[in-house]
VMD Tcl script that draws the C-alpha trace (Angstrom):
set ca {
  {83.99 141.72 76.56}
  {83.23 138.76 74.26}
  {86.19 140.19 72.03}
  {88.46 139.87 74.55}
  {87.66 136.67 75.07}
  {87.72 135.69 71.31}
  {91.15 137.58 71.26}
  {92.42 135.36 74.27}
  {91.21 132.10 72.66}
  {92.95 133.30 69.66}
  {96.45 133.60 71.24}
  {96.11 130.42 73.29}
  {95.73 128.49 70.19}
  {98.39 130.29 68.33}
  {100.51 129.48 71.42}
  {99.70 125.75 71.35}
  {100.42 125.82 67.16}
  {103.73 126.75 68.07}
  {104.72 124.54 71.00}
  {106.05 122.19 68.98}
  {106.46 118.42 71.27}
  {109.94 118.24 69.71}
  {110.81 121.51 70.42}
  {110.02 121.07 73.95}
  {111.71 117.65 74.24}
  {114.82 119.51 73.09}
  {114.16 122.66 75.45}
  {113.84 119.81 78.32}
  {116.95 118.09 77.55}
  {119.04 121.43 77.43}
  {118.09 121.83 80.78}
  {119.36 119.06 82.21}
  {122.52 119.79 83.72}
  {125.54 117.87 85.07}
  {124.39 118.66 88.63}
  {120.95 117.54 87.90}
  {122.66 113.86 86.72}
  {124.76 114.13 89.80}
  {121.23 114.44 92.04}
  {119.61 111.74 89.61}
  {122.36 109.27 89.76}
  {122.59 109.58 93.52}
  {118.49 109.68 94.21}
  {118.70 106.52 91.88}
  {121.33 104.84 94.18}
  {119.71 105.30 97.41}
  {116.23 103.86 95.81}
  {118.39 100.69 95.22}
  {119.80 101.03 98.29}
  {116.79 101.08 100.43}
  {115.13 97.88 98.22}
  {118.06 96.46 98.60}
  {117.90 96.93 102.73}
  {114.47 96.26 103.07}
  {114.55 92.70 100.79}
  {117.11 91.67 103.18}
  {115.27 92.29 106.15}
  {112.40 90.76 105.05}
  {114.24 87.49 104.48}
  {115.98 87.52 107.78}
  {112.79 88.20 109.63}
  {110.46 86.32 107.67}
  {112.13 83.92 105.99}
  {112.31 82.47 102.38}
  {110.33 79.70 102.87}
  {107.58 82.30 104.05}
  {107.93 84.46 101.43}
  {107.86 81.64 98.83}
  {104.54 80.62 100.65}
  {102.88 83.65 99.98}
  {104.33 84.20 96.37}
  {102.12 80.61 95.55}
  {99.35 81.99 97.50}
  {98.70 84.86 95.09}
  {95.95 85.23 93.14}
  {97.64 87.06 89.69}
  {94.37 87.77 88.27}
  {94.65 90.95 90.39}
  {97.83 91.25 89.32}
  {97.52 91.32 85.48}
  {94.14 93.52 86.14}
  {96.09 96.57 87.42}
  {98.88 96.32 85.09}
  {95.93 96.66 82.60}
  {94.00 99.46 84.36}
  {97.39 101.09 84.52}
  {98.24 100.84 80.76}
  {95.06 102.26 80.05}
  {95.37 105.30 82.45}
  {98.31 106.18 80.35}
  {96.53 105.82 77.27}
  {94.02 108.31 78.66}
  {96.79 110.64 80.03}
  {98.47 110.91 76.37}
  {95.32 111.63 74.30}
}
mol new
graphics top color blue
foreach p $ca { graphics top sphere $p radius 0.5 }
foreach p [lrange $ca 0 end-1] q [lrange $ca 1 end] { graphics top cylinder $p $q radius 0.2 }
display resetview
């Protein structure tokens, strides 16, 4: 049983020697195809669309003035804080 096990370990690593990041990276972009951009252009535009929409309603029903309120309200110590607790979940997430 243990050899099986050994023999298993042995092939995963072998497998992971040969998956070769660049050779994936080109296996990815192969698969991309024109339909795919078509669905990623258009999932792209609606995305802007609906920022677009919902910026505009917030001015109309809020108003700038309100908006600009808040904006000087904000503390952007909690701001900076999760853009670094971010950055360093995707240092953790690449090693």
């Amino acid at each position: 049983m243990s050899e099986n096990f050994e023999n298993n370990q042995e092939k995963k690593v072998e497998q992971l020697l040969e998956n070769n990041p660049k050779k994936e990276i080109e296996q990815l972009q192969q698969e991309v195809k024109p339909a795919n951009k078509k669905i990623i252009i258009f999932n792209f535009l609606l995305i802007l669309v609906i920022f677009i929409g919902l910026f505009i309603y917030m001015i109309k029903v809020d108003g700038i003035d309100n908006i600009k309120e808040v904006l000087h309200q904000v503390d952007y110590k909690w701001v900076v804080a999760r853009i670094n607790l971010f950055s360093y979940s995707l240092d953790l997430r690449s090693q």
